[in-house]
KEVEX-51571 format. One record per residue: x, y, z of N, C-alpha, C, O in turn; residue in one letter. Coordinates in steps of 0.02 Angstrom, whole numbers, padded with zeros to 5 digits. Atoms other than C-alpha are relative to their C-alpha. Layout:
BEGIN
R      n_u      n_v      n_w     ca_u     ca_v     ca_w      c_u      c_v      c_w      o_u      o_v      o_w   titor
R        X        Y        Z        X        Y        Z        X        Y        Z        X        Y        Z       A
...
***
This chain:
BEGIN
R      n_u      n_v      n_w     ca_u     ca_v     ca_w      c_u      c_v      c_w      o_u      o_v      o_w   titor
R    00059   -00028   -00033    00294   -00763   -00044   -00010    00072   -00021    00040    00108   -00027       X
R    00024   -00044    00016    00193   -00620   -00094   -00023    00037    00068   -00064    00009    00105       X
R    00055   -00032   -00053    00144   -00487    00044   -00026    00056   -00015    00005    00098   -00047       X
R    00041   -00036    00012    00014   -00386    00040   -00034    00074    00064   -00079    00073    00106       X
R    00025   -00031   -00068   -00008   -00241    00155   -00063    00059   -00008   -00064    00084   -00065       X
R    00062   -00028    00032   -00178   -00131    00154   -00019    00048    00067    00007    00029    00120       X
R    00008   -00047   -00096   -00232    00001    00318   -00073   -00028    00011   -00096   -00047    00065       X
R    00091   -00006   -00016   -00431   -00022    00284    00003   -00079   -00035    00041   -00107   -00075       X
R    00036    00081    00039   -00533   -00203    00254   -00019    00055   -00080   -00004    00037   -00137       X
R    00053   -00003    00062   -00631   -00095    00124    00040    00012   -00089    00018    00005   -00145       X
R   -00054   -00006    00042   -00460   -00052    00025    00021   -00086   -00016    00045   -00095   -00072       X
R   -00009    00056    00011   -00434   -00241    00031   -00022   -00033   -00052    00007   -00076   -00085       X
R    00056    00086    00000   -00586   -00331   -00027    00028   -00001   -00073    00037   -00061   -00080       X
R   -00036    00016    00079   -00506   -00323   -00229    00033   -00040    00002    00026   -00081   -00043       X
R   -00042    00063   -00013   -00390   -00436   -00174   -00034   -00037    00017   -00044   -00081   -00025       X
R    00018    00059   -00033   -00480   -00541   -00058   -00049   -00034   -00053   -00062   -00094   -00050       X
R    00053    00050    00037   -00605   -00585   -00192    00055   -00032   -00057    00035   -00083   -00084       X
R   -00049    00029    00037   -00443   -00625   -00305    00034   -00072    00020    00066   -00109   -00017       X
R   -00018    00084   -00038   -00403   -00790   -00194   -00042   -00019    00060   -00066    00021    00100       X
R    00028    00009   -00079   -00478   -00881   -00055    00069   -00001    00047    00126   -00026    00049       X
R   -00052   -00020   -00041   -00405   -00816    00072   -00019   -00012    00082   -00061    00021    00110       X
R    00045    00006   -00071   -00430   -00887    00258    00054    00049    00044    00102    00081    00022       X
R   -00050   -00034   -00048   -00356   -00811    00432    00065   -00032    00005    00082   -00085   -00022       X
R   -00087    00025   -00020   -00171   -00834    00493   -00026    00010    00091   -00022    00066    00117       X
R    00030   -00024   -00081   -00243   -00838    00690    00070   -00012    00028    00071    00007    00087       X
R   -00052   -00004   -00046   -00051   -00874    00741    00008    00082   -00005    00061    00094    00023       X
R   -00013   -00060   -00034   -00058   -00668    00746   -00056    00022   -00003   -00103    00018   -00043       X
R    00076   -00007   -00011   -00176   -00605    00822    00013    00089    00012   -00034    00111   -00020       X
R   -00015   -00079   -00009   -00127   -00402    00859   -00030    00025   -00070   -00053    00081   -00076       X
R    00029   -00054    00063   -00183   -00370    00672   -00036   -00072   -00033   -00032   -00130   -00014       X
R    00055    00052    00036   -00316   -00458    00535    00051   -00024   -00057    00060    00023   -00096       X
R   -00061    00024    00024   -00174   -00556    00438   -00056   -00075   -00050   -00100   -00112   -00028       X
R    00033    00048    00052   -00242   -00673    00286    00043   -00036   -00060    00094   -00012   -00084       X
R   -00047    00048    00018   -00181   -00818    00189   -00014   -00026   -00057   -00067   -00053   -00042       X
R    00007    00017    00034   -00191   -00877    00018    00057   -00023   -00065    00074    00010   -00114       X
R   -00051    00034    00048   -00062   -01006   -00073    00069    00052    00037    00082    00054    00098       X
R   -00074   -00049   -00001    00109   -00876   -00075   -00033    00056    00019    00011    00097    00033       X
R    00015   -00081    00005    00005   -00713   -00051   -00021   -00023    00077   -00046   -00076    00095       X
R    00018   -00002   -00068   -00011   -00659    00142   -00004    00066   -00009    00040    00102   -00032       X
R    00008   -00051    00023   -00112   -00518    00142   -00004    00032    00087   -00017   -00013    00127       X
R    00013   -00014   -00073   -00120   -00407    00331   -00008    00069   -00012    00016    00106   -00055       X
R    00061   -00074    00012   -00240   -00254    00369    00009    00008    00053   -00017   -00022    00099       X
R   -00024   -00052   -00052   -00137   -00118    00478   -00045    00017    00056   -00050   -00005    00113       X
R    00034   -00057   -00015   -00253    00005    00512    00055    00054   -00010    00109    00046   -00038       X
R   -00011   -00070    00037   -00216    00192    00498    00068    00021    00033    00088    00018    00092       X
R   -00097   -00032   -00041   -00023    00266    00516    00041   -00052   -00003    00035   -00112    00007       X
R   -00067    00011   -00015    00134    00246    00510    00005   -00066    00030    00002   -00117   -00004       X
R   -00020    00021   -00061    00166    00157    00668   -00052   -00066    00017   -00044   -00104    00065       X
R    00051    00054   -00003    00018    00032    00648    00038   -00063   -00081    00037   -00124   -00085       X
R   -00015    00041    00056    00097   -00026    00468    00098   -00023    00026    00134   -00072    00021       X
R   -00075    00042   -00025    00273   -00046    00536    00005   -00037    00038    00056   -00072    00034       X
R   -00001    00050   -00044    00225   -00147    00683   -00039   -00060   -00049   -00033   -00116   -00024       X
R    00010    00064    00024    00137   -00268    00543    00050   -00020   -00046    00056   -00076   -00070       X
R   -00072    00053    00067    00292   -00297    00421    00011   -00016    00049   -00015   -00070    00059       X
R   -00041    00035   -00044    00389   -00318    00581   -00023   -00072    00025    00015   -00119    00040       X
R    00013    00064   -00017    00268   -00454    00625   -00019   -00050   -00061   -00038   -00106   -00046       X
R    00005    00039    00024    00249   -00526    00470    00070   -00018   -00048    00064   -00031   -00108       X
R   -00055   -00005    00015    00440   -00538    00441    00019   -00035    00028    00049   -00083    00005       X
R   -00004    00056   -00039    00445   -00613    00605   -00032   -00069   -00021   -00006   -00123   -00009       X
R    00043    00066   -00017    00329   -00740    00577    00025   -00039   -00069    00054   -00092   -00058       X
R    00000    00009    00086    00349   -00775    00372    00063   -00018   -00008    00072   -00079   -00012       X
R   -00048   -00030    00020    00532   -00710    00338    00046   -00051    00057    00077   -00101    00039       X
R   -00056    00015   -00024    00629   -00750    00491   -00002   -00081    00052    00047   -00113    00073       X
R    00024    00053   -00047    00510   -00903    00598    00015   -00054   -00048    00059   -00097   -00042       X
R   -00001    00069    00028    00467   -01014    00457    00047   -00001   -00070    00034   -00039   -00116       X
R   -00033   -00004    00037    00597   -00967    00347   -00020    00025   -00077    00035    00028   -00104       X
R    00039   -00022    00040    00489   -00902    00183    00042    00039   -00039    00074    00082   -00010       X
R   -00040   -00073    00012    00579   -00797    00066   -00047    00033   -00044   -00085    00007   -00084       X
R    00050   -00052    00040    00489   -00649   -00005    00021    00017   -00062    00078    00025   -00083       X
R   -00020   -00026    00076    00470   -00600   -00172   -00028    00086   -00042   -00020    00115   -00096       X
R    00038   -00059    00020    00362   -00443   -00159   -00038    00032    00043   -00095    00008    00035       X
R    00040   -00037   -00035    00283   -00331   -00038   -00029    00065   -00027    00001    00111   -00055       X
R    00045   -00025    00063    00159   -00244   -00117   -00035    00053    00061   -00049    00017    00108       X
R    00041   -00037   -00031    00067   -00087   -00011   -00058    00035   -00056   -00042    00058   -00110       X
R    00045   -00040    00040   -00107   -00015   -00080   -00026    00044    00045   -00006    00040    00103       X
R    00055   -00041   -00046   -00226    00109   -00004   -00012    00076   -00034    00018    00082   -00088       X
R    00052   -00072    00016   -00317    00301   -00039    00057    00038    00010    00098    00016    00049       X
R   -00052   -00042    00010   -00198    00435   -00067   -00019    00057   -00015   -00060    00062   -00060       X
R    00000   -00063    00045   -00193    00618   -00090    00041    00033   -00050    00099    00016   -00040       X
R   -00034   -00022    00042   -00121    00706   -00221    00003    00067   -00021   -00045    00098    00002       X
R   -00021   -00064    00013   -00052    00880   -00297   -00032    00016   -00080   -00038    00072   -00105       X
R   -00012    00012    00071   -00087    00827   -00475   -00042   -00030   -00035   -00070   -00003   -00082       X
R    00049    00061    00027   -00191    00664   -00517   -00078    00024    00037   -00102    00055    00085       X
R    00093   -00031   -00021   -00378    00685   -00510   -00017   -00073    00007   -00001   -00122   -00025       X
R    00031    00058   -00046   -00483    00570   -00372   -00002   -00052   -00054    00001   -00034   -00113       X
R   -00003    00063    00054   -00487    00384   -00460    00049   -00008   -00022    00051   -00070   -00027       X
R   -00054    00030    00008   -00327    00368   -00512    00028   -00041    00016    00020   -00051    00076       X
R   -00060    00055   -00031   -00203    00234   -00490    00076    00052   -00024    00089    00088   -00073       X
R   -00081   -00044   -00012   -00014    00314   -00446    00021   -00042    00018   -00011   -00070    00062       X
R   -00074    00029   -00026    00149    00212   -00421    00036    00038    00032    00045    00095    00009       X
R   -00052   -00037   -00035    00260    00271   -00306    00073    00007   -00008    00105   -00024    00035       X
R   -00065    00012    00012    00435    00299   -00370    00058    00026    00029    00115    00025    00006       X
R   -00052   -00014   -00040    00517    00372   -00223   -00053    00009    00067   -00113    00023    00061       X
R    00062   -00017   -00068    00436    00386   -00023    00038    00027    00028    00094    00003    00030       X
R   -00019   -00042   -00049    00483    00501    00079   -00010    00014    00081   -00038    00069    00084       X
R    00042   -00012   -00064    00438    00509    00271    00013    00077    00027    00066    00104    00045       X
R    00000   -00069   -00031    00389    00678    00325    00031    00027    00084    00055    00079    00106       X
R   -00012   -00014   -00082    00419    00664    00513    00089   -00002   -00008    00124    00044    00014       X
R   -00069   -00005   -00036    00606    00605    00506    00030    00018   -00086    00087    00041   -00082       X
R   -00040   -00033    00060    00663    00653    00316    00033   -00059   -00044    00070   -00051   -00092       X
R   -00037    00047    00028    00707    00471    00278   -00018   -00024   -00061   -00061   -00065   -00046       X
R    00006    00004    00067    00690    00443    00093    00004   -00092   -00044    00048   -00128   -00022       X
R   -00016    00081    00017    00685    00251   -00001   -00031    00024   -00076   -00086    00052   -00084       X
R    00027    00022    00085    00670    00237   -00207   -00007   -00065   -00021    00034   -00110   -00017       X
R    00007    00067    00006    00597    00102   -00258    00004   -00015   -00075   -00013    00022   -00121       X
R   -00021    00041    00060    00647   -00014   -00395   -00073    00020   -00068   -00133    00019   -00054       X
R    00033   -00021    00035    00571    00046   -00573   -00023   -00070   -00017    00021   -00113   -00014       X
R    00036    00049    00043    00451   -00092   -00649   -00052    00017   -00030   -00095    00058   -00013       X
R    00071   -00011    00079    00331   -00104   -00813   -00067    00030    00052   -00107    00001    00089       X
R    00072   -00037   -00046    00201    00021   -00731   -00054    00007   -00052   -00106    00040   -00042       X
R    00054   -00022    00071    00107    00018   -00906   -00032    00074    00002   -00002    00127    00010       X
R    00013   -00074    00022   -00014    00156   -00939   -00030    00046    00100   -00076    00087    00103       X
R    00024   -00024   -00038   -00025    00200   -00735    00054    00034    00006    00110    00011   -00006       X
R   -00055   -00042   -00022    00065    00356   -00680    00048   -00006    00071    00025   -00036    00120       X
R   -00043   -00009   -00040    00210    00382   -00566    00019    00067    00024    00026    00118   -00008       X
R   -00008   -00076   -00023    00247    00512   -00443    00023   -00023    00070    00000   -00071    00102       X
R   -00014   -00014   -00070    00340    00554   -00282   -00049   -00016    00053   -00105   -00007    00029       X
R    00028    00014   -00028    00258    00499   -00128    00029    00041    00071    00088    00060    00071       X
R   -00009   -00049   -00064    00265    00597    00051   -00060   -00059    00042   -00118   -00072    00027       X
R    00030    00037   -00054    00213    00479    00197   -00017    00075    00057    00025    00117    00073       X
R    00010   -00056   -00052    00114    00610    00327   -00020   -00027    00068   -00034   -00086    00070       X
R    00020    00021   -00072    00072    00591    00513   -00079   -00005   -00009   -00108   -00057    00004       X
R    00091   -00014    00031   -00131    00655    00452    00002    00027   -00061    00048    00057   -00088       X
R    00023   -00024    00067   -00227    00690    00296    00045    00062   -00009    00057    00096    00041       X
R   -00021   -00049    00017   -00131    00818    00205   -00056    00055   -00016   -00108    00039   -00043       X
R    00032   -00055    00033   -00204    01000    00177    00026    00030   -00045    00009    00081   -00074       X
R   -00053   -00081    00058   -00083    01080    00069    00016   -00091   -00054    00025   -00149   -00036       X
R   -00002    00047    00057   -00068    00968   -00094    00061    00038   -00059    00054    00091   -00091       X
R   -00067   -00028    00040    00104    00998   -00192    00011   -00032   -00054    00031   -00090   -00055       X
R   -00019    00033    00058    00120    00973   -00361    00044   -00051   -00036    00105   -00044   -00039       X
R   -00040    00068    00001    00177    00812   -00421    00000   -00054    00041    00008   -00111    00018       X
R    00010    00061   -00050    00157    00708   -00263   -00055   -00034    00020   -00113   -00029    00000       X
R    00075    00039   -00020    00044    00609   -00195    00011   -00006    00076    00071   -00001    00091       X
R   -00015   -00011   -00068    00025    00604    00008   -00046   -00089    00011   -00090   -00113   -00025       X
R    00021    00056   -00049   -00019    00436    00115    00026   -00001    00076    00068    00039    00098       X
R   -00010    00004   -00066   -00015    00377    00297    00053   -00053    00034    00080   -00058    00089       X
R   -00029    00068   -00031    00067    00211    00292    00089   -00022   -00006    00128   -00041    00037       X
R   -00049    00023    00024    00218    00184    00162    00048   -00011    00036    00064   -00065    00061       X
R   -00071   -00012   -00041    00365    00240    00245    00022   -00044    00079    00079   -00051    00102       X
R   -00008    00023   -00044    00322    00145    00400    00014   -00068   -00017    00048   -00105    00019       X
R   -00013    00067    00036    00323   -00008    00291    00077   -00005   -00029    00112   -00055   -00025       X
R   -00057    00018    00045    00477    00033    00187    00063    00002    00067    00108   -00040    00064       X
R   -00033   -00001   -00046    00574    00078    00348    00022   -00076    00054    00071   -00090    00089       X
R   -00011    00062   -00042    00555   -00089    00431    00037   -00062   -00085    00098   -00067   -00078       X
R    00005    00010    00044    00570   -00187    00260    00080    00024   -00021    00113   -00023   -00041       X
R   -00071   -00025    00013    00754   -00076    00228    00034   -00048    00059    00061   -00100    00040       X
R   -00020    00032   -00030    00807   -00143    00381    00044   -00092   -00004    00096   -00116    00019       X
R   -00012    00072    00009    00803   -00333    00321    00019   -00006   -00068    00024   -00059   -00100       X
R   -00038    00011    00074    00874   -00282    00155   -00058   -00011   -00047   -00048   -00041   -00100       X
R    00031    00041    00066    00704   -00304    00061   -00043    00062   -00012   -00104    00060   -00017       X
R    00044   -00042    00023    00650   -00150    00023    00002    00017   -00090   -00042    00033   -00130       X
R    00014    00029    00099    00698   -00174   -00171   -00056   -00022   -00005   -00094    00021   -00028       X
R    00041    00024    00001    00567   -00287   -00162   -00066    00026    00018   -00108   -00020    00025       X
R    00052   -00063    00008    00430   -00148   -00143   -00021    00025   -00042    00013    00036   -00093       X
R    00019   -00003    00057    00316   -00099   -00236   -00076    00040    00074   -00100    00024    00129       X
R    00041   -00069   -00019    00194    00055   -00185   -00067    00033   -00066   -00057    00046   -00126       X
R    00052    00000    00063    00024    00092   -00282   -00070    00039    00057   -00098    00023    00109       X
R    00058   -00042   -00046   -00107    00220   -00219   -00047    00006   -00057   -00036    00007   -00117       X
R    00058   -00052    00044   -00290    00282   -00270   -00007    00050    00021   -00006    00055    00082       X
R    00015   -00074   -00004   -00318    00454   -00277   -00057    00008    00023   -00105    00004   -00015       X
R    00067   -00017   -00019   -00451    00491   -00166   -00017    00084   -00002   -00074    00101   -00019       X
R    00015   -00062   -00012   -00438    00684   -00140    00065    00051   -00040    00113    00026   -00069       X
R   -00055   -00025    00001   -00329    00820   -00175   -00025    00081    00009   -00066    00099    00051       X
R    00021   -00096   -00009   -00341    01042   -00209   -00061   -00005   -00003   -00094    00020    00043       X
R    00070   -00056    00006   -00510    01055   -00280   -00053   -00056    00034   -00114   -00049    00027       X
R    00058    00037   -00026   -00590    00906   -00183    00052   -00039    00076    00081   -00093    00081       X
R   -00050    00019   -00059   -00495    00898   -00004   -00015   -00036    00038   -00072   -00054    00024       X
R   -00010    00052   -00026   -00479    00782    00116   -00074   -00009    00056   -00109   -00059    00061       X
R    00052   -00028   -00057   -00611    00857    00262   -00054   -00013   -00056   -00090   -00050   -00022       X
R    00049   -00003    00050   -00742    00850    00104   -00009   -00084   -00022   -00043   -00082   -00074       X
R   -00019    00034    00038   -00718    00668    00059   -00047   -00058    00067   -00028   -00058    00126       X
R    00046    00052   -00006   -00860    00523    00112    00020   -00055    00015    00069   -00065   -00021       X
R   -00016    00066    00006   -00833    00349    00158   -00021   -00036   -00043    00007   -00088   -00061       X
R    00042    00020    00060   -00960    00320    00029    00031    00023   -00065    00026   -00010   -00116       X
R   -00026    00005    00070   -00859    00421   -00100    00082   -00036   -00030    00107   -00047   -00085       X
R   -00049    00073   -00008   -00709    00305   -00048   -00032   -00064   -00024    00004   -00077   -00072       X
R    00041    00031    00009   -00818    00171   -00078    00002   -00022   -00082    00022   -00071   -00113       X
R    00025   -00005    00074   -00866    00208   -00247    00085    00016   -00047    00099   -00005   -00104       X
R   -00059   -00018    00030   -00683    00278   -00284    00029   -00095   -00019    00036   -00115   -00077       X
R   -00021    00062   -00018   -00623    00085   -00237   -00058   -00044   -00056   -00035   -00078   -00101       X
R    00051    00065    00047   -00786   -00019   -00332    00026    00028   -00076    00047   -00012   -00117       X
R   -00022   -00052    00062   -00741    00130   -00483    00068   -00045   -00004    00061   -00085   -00050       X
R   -00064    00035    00045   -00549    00043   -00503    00017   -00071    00010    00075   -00086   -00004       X
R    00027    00067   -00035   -00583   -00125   -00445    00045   -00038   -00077    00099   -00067   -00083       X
R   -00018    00064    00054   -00574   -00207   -00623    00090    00023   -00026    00137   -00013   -00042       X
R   -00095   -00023    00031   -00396   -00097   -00674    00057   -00037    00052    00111   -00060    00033       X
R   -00038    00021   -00056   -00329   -00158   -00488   -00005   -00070    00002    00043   -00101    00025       X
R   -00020    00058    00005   -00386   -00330   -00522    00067   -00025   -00080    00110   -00069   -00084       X
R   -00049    00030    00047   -00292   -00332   -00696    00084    00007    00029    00133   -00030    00024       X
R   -00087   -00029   -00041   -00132   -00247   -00602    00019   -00071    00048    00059   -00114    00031       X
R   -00017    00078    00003   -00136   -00397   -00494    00039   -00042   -00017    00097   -00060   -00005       X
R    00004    00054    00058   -00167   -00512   -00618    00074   -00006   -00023    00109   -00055   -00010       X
R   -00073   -00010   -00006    00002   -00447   -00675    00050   -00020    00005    00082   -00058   -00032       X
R   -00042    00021   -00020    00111   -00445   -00567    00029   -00086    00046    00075   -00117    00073       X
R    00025    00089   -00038    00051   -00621   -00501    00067   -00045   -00066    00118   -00077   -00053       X
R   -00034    00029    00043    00117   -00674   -00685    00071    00025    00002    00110   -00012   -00027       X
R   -00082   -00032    00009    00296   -00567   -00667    00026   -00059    00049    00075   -00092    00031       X
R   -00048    00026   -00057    00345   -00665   -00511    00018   -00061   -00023    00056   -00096    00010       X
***
């Protein structure tokens, strides 16, 4: 099984048009979606919203119907120190800001997308530090996920929505939008991909 974790529908829909994908209505606390091996489920924002959905889809997948995973995959909008808005970034180490707890994740064929440190924050970052990239969710994911031994099996991938010279308070839902339709076809080949690695 493939999982797929995402905070926003609108960070999703690349995937969802990649399979038919119906509901999972046995959970109902979050929007949880189903297609062949890939189970894709849409947090919402933070930390603490993405760790209560691995936990439930660990429960339900992992530890109910026995399932074994082969890949948990997180996407979503990211800031950065370095990469300019539109980018795709791998994450090759996460960090959580609040408690200091650190997870590296397993190197794989990242082709021509860059890699960089990752800093999980409580809110949008203002201060943008060279080399990293900032998000809301990771760490709450990799933290539950370590727990059951499968955080190897991670795999971390942000778009650059903002960073120094175009910050976070400045930044549109519309130019989210367009950032997301803008890497659509690179995120479906990435995919595409890793669909074929597994």
């Amino acid at each position: 099984m493939k999982f797929i974790i995402i905070a926003y529908r609108a960070e999703a829909e690349s995937f969802l048009n990649f399979s038919d994908f119906v509901s999972d209505t046995s959970i109902r606390e979050y929007q949880v979606l189903r297609a062949g091996d890939t189970v894709l489920g849409i947090s919402g924002e933070g930390k603490r919203n993405a760790e209560n959905l691995t936990k439930l889809l660990i429960a339900r997948y992992v530890l109910e119907l026995g399932m074994e995973s082969s890949l948990w995959f997180n996407f979503g909008v990211a800031g950065s120190g370095s990469h300019m808005p539109g980018s795709l970034v791998y994450a090759s180490q996460v960090i959580d800001t609040e408690t200091g707890n650190q997870w590296q994740l397993s190197s794989r064929d990242t082709g021509d997308v860059s890699v960089a440190t990752l800093k999980t924050v409580a809110k949008p970052s203002e201060e943008y530090q060279e080399g990293m990239i900032y998000d809301m969710e990771a760490s709450g994911i990799l933290g539950v996920l370590s727990k059951h031994s499968l955080s190897r099996q991670a795999l971390v991938l942000k778009l650059i929505s903002d960073g120094p010279n175009q910050p976070f308070h400045r930044i549109t839902k519309s130019d989210i939008l367009k950032l997301l339709n803008d890497a659509e076809q690179k995120l479906c080949s990435i995919i595409h991909a890793w669909q074929q690695d597994e």
